[in-house]
C-alpha positions as CSV (number, residue, x, y, z in Angstrom):
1,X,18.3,3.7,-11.1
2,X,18.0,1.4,-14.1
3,X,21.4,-0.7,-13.2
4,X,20.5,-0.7,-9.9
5,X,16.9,-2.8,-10.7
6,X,19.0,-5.0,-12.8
7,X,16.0,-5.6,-15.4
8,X,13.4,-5.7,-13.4
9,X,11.6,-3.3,-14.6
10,X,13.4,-3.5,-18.0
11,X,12.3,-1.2,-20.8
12,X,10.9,1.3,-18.6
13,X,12.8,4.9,-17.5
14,X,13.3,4.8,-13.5
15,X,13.2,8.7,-11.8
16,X,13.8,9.1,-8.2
17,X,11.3,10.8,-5.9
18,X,11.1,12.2,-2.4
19,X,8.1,9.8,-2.1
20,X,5.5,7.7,-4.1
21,X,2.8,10.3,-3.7
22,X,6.0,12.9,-5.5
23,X,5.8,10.0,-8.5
24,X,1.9,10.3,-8.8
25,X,2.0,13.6,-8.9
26,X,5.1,13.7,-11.5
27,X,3.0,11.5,-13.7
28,X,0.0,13.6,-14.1
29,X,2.6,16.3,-14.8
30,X,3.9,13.7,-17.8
31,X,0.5,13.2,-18.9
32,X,-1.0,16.9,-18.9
33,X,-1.7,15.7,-22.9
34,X,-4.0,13.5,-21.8
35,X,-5.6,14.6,-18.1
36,X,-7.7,17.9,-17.9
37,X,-9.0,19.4,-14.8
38,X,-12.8,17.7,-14.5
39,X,-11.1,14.3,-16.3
40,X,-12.3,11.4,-13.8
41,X,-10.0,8.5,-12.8
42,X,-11.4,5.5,-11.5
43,X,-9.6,3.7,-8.9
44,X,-10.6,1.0,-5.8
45,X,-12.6,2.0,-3.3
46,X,-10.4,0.0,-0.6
47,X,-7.4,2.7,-0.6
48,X,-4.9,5.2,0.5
49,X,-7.1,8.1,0.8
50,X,-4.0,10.1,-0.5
51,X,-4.3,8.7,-3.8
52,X,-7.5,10.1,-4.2
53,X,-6.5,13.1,-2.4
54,X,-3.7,14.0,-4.9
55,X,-5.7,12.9,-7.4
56,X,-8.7,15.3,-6.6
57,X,-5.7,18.5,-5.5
58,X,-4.7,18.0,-9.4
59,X,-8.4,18.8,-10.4
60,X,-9.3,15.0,-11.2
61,X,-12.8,13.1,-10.0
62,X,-12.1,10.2,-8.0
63,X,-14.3,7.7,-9.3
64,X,-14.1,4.4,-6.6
65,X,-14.6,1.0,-8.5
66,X,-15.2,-2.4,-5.6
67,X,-12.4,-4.5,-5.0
68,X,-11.9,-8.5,-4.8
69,X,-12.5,-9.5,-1.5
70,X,-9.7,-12.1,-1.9
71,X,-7.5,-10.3,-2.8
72,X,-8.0,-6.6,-1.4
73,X,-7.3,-5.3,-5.6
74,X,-9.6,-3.0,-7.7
75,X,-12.2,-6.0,-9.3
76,X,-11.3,-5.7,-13.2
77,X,-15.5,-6.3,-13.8
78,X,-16.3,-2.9,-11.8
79,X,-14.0,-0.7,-14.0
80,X,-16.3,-0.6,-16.9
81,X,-19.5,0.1,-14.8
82,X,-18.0,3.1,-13.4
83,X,-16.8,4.4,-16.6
84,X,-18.6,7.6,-18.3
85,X,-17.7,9.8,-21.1
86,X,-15.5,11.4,-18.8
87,X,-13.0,9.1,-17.8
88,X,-9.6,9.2,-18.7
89,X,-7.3,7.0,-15.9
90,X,-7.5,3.8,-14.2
91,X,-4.9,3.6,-10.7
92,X,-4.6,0.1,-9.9
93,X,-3.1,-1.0,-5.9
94,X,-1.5,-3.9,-5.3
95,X,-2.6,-3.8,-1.9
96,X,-0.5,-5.4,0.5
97,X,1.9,-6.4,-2.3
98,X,-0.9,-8.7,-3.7
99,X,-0.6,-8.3,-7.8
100,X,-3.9,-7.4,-9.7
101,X,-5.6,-9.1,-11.7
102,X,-3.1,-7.0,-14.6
103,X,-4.6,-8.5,-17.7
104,X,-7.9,-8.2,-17.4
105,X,-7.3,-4.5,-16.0
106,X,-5.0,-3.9,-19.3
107,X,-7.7,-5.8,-21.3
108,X,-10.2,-3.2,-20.1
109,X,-8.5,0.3,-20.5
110,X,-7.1,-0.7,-23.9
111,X,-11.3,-1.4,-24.6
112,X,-12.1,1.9,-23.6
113,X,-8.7,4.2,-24.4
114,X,-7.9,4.5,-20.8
115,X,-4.4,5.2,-19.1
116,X,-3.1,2.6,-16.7
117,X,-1.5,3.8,-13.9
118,X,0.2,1.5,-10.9
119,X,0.4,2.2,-7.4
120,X,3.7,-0.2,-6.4
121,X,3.8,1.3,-3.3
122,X,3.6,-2.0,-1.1
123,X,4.9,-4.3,-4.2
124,X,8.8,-4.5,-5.1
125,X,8.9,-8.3,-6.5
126,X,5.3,-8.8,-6.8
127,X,5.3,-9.8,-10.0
128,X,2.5,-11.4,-12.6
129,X,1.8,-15.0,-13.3
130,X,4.5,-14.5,-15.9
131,X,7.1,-13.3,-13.8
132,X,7.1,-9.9,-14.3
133,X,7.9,-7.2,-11.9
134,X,4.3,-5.4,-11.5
135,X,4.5,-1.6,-12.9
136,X,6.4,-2.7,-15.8
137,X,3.6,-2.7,-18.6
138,X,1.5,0.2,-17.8
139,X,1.7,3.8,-18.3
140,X,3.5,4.9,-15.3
141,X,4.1,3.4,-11.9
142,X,5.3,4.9,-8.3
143,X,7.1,2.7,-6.0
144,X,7.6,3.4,-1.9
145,X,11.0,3.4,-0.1
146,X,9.3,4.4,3.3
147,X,10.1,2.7,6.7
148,X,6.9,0.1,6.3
149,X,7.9,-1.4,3.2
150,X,9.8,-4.5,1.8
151,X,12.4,-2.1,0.5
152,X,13.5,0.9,3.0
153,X,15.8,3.8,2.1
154,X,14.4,5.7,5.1
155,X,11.9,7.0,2.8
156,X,12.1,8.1,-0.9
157,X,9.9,6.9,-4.1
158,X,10.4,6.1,-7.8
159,X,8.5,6.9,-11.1
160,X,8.2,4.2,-13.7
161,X,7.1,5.1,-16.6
162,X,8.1,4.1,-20.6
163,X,11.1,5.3,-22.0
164,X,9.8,7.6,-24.8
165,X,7.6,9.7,-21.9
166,X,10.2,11.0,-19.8
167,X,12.8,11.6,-22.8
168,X,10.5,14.2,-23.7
169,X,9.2,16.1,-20.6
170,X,10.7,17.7,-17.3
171,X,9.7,16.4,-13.5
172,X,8.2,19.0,-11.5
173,X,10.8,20.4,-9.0
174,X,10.3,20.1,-5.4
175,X,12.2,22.6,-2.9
176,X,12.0,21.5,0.7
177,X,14.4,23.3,3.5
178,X,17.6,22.5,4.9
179,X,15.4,21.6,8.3
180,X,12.6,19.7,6.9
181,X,15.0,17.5,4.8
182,X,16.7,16.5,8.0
183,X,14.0,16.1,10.0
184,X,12.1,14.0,7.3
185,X,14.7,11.7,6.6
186,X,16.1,11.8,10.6
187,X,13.0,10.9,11.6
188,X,12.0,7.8,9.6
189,X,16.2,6.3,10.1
190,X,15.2,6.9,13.9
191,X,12.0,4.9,13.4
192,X,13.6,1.9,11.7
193,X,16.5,1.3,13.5
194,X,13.6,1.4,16.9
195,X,10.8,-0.5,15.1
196,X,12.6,-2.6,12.1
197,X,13.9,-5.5,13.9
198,X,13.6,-8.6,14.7
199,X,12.2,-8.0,18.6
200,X,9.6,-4.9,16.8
201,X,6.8,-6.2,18.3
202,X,8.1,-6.3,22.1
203,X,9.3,-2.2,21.2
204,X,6.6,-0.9,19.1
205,X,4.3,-0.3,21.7
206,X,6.3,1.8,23.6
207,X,8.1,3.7,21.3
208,X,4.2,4.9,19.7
209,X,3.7,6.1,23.2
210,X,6.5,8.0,23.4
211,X,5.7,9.6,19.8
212,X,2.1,10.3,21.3
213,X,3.3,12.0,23.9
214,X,5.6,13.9,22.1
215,X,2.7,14.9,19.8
216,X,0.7,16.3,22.8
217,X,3.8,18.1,23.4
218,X,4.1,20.0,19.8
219,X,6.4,17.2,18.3
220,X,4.4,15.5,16.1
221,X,7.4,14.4,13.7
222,X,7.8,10.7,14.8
223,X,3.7,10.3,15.2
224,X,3.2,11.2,11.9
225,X,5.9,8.7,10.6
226,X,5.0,5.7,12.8
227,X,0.6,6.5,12.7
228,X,0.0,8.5,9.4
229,X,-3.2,9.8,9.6
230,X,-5.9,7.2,8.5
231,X,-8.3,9.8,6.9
232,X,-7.4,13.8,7.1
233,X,-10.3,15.7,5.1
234,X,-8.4,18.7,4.9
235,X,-4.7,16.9,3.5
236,X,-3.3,18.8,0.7
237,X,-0.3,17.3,-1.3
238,X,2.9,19.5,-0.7
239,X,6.0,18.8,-3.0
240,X,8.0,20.5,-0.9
241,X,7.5,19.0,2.7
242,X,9.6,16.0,1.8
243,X,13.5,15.5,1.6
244,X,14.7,15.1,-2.1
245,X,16.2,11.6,-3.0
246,X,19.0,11.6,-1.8
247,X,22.4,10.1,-2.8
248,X,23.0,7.6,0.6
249,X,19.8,6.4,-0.6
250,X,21.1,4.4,-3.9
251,X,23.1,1.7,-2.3
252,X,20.8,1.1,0.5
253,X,18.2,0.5,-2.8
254,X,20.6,-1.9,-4.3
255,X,21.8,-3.7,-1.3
256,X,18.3,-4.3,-0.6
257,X,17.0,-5.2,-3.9
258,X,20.3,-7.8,-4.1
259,X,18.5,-9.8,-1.2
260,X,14.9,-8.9,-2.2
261,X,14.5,-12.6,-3.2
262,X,15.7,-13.9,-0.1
263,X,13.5,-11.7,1.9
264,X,10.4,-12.7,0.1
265,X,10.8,-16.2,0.5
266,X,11.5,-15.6,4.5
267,X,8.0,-13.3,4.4
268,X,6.4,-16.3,2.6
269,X,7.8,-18.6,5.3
270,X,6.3,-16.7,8.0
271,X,2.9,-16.1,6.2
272,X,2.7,-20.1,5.7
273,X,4.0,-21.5,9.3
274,X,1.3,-19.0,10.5
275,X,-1.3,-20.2,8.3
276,X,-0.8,-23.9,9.0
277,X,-0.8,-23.1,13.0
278,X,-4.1,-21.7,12.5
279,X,-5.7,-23.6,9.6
280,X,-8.5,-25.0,12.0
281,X,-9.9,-22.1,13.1
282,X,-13.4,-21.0,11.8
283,X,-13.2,-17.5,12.7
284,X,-10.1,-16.7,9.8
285,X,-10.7,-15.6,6.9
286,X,-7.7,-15.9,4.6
287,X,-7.0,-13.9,1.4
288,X,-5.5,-15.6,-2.1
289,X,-3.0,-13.7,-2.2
290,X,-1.0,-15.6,-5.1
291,X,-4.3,-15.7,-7.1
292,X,-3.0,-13.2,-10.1
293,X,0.6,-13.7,-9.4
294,X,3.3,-14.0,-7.1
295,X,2.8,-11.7,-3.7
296,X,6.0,-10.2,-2.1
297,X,4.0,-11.1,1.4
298,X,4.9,-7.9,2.3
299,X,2.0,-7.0,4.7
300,X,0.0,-10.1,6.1
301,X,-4.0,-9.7,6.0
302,X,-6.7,-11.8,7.4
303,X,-10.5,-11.2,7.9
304,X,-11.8,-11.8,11.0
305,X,-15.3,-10.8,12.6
306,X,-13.8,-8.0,15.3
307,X,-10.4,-6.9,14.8
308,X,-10.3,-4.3,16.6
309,X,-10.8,-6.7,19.8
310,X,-8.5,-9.2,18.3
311,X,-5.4,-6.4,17.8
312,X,-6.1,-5.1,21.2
313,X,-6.1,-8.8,23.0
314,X,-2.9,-9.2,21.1
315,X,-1.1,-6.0,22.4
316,X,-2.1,-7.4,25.4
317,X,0.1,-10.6,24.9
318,X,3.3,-8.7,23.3
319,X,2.0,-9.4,19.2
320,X,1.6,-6.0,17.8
321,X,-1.4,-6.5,15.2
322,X,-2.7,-3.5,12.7
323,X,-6.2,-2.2,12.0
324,X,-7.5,0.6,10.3
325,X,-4.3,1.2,8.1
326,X,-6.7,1.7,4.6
327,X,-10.1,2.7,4.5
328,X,-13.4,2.6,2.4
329,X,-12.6,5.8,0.4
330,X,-16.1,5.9,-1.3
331,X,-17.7,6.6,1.9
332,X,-15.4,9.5,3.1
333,X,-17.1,12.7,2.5
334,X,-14.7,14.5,1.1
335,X,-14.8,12.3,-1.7
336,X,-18.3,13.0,-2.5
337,X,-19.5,9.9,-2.5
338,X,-19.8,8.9,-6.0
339,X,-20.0,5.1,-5.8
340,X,-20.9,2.1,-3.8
341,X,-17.9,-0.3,-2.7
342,X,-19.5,-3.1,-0.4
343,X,-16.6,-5.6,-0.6
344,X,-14.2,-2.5,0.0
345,X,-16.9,-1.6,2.9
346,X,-17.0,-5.0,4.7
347,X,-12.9,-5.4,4.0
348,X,-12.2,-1.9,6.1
349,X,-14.4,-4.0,8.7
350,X,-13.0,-6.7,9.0
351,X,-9.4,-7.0,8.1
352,X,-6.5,-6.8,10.3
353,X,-2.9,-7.0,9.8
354,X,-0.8,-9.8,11.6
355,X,2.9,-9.4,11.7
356,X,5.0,-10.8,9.1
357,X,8.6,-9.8,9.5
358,X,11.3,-12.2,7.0
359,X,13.6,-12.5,10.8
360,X,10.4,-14.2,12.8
361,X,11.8,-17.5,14.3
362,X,9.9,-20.0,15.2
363,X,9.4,-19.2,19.3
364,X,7.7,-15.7,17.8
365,X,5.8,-17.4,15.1
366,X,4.4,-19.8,17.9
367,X,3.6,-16.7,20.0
368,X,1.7,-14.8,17.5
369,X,-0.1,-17.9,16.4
370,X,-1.0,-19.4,20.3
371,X,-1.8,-15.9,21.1
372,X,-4.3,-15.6,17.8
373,X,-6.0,-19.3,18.6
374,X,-5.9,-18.0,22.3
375,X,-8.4,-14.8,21.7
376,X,-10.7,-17.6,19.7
377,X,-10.8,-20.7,21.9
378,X,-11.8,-18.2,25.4
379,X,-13.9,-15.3,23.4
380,X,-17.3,-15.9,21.8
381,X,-16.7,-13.8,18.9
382,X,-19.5,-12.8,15.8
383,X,-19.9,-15.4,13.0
384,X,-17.2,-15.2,10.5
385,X,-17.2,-12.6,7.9
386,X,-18.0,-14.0,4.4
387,X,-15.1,-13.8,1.5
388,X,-17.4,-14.4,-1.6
389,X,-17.7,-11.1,-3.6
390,X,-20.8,-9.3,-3.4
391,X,-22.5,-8.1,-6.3
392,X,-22.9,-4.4,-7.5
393,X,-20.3,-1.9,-6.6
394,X,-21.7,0.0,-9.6
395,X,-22.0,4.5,-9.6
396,X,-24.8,5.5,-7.6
């Protein structure tokens, strides 16, 4: 794995997953030294609710910290207030492959003795103002291989973590069947090679019909690759539901990583044509997503005031358009409840995401940005949703 990053992530020891949720669970494995059942971690409220789901399943206390409106990452001046006696981890999202604001984070666990983890999941080639690959100063980082990310291997993960960690310790072993290994990877090459292309947004619509119906039927494989679940109470991490990493997955990595460049300048592309097209219009709110770094554009978020009307208008005229993909996770129940996350609050709101694949020409980047200024110009929609931070975010 290390030749194949070609020093991206140089100094650090690179072990294959079946997924990134396998890597964060690996890590707390690594770190039993320093993580005891009842430790807390804090991490931002605006999240994967899986993260705090493994987190919680490994006897932790999710502890949600507000984000930066801007730019949808944990707010470095909300760690500290959530911080008690008890806390022993900060997880840090670059969400939607926008870099966090690293130093400041580092500045602040290094303050207060805290691990650093990284959740890379959406961010192969975000790196820092200084060029660096994010997850390659912290203590440990998983990165994502599934079929919605810049990098696809038809799924699969990778732990980052420093070199003198893994010489010592083992990675807990993960036994899925002969059946579920096919079907998990079968399923997601069956998915990309339907939904990954250039023409994805004239086919997505109809292919998640077809996995919706097959769920009704008792085949919930393909719906549970294209829609995971946006909040399941009752989800429990299993090691061994997922294919091992497998060998056909290495030189898909590598071929991909050779043009990652490439491919981040094309997602940049698209992100700024659309931008431009749509510069004039009150309604958008747009992030800053270069504010701590360089994004990999990888998903392309705006704030408007209703997007669930927006996304459905916009199925309406062939652009499929994404809500609800992350949620407020200090508000879900199972999660007690231990802070308050306005900015993370009004962001689950408000945001929706537009489509931002590197192959877009220009017809379909006109398209999705008439179609966008369309819904604006002939709908009387609710005053624009404010971007400035809001104050507080502090424990209840």
């Amino acid at each position: 794995m290390e030749s194949i990053w070609a020093g991206r992530l140089a100094g650090r020891r690179l072990l294959p997953t079946p997924t990134g949720r396998h890597a964060l669970w690996a890590f707390l494995a690594l770190r039993r030294d320093r993580l005891k059942p009842g430790d807390e971690v804090v991490l931002a409220g605006f999240n994967f609710y899986v993260i705090a789901a493994v987190l919680r399943q490994w006897g932790l206390t999710p502890v949600f910290a507000d984000i930066e409106p801007d730019t949808l990452c944990l707010d470095p001046r909300r760690i500290a207030q959530a911080v008690t006696g008890r806390t022993r981890l900060v997880v840090v999202t670059h969400m939607f492959g926008n870099p966090a604001d690293l130093p400041a984070i580092r500045a602040v666990c290094h303050r207060l003795g805290l691990l650093l983890f990284e959740d890379c999941a959406h961010a192969v080639g975000t790196t820092t103002a200084d060029g660096t690959q994010v997850g390659a100063e912290s203590d440990g980082a998983l990165f994502s291989f599934g079929i919605q990310k810049i990098v696809n291997t038809f799924g699969g993960g990778m732990l980052a973590v420093p070199e003198d960690l893994a010489a010592d310790n083992t990675l807990p072993g993960h036994h899925p069947s002969a059946v579920d290994a096919f079907l998990s990877v079968g399923s997601r090459a069956v998915a990309s090679a339907i939904t990954q292309t250039p023409v994805s947004d004239w086919t997505v619509q109809p292919v998640l019909r077809l996995s919706r119906a097959l769920a009704r039927h008792g085949h919930p494989g393909l719906s549970r690759t294209l829609e995971p679940a946006r909040n399941d109470p009752a989800y429990r991490f299993d090691p061994d539901s997922r294919s091992p990493y497998l060998n056909f997955m290495r030189p898909m990595l590598a071929a991909q990583l050779a043009r990652l460049d490439a491919n981040i300048r094309a997602r940049r592309a698209v992100r700024r044509q659309i931008r431009e097209r749509l510069a004039d219009v009150p309604e958008i709110r747009w992030l800053a997503e270069d504010r701590h770094g360089h994004s990999n554009a990888a998903y392309f978020g705006i704030r408007v005031p209703d997007p669930q009307e927006l996304a459905a208008f916009l199925r309406g005229r062939g652009v499929t358009a994404t809500t609800g993909d992350f949620r407020d996770c200090s508000r879900l129940p199972q999660f007690d409840g231990l802070a308050d996350c306005p900015n993370s609050r009004r962001t689950e709101t408000h945001l929706l995401r537009l489509p931002s694949h590197p192959t877009l020409g220009e017809r379909q980047i006109d398209r999705i940005s008439d179609a966008v200024r369309d819904f604006f110009t002939h709908h009387s929609p609710l005053p624009a949703p404010r971007l400035t931070a809001l104050h507080g975010g502090s424990r209840a």
